[in-house]
C-alpha positions in Angstrom: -18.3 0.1 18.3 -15.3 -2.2 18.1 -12.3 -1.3 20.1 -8.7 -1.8 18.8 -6.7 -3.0 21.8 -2.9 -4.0 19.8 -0.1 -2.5 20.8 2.1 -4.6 18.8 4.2 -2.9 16.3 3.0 -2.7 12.8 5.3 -4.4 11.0 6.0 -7.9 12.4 6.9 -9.9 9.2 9.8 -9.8 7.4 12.2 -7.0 7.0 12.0 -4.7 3.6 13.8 -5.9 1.0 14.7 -2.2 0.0 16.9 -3.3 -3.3 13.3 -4.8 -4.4 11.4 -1.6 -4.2 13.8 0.5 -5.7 14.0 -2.0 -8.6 10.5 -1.7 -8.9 10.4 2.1 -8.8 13.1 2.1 -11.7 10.7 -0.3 -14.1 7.6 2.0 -13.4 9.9 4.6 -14.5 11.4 3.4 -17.4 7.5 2.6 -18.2 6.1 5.6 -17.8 9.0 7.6 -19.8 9.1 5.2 -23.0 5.6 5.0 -22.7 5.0 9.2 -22.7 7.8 8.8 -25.7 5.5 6.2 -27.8 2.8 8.2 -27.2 4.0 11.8 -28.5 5.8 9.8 -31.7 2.6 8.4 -32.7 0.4 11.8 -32.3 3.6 13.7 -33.7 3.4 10.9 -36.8 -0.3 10.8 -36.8 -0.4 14.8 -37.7 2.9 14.2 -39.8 0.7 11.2 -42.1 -2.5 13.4 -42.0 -1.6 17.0 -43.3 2.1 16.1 -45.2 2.7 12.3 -46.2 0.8 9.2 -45.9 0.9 6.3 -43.5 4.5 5.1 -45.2 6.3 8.6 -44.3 4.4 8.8 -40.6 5.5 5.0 -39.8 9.3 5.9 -40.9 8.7 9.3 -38.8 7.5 7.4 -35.9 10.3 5.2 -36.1 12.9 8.1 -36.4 11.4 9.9 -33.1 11.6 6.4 -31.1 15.2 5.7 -32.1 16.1 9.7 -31.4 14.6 9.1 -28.2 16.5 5.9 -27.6 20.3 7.8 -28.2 18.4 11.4 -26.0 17.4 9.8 -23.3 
């Protein structure tokens, strides 16, 4: 069995760049909420087009929730 005999510290490189990371964390964010948003507009138009309009009356629905979204959050 190999033996692990460094007592260095674990980080020896450069220093975090801790404006980076939280940059980073804000665009996954901002992804993952206007994504969840895109995704509920288009099932929300989807049923919209199926049971009460056509496709003309669920794209102009979808647009409506995206742009409500856009001023909510």
């Amino acid at each position: 069995m190999a033996e692990h005999h460094n007592t260095a510290p674990a980080e020896l490189g450069a220093p975090m760049d801790y404006a980076e990371h939280e940059k980073t964390y804000e665009g996954f964010l901002a992804v993952a909420k206007w994504g969840t948003v895109a995704v509920v507009a288009v099932l929300i138009a989807m049923a919209f087009g199926f049971f009460v309009g056509g496709i003309f009356s669920a794209t102009v629905l979808f647009i409506l929730i995206c742009v409500a979204a856009w001023f909510l959050l």
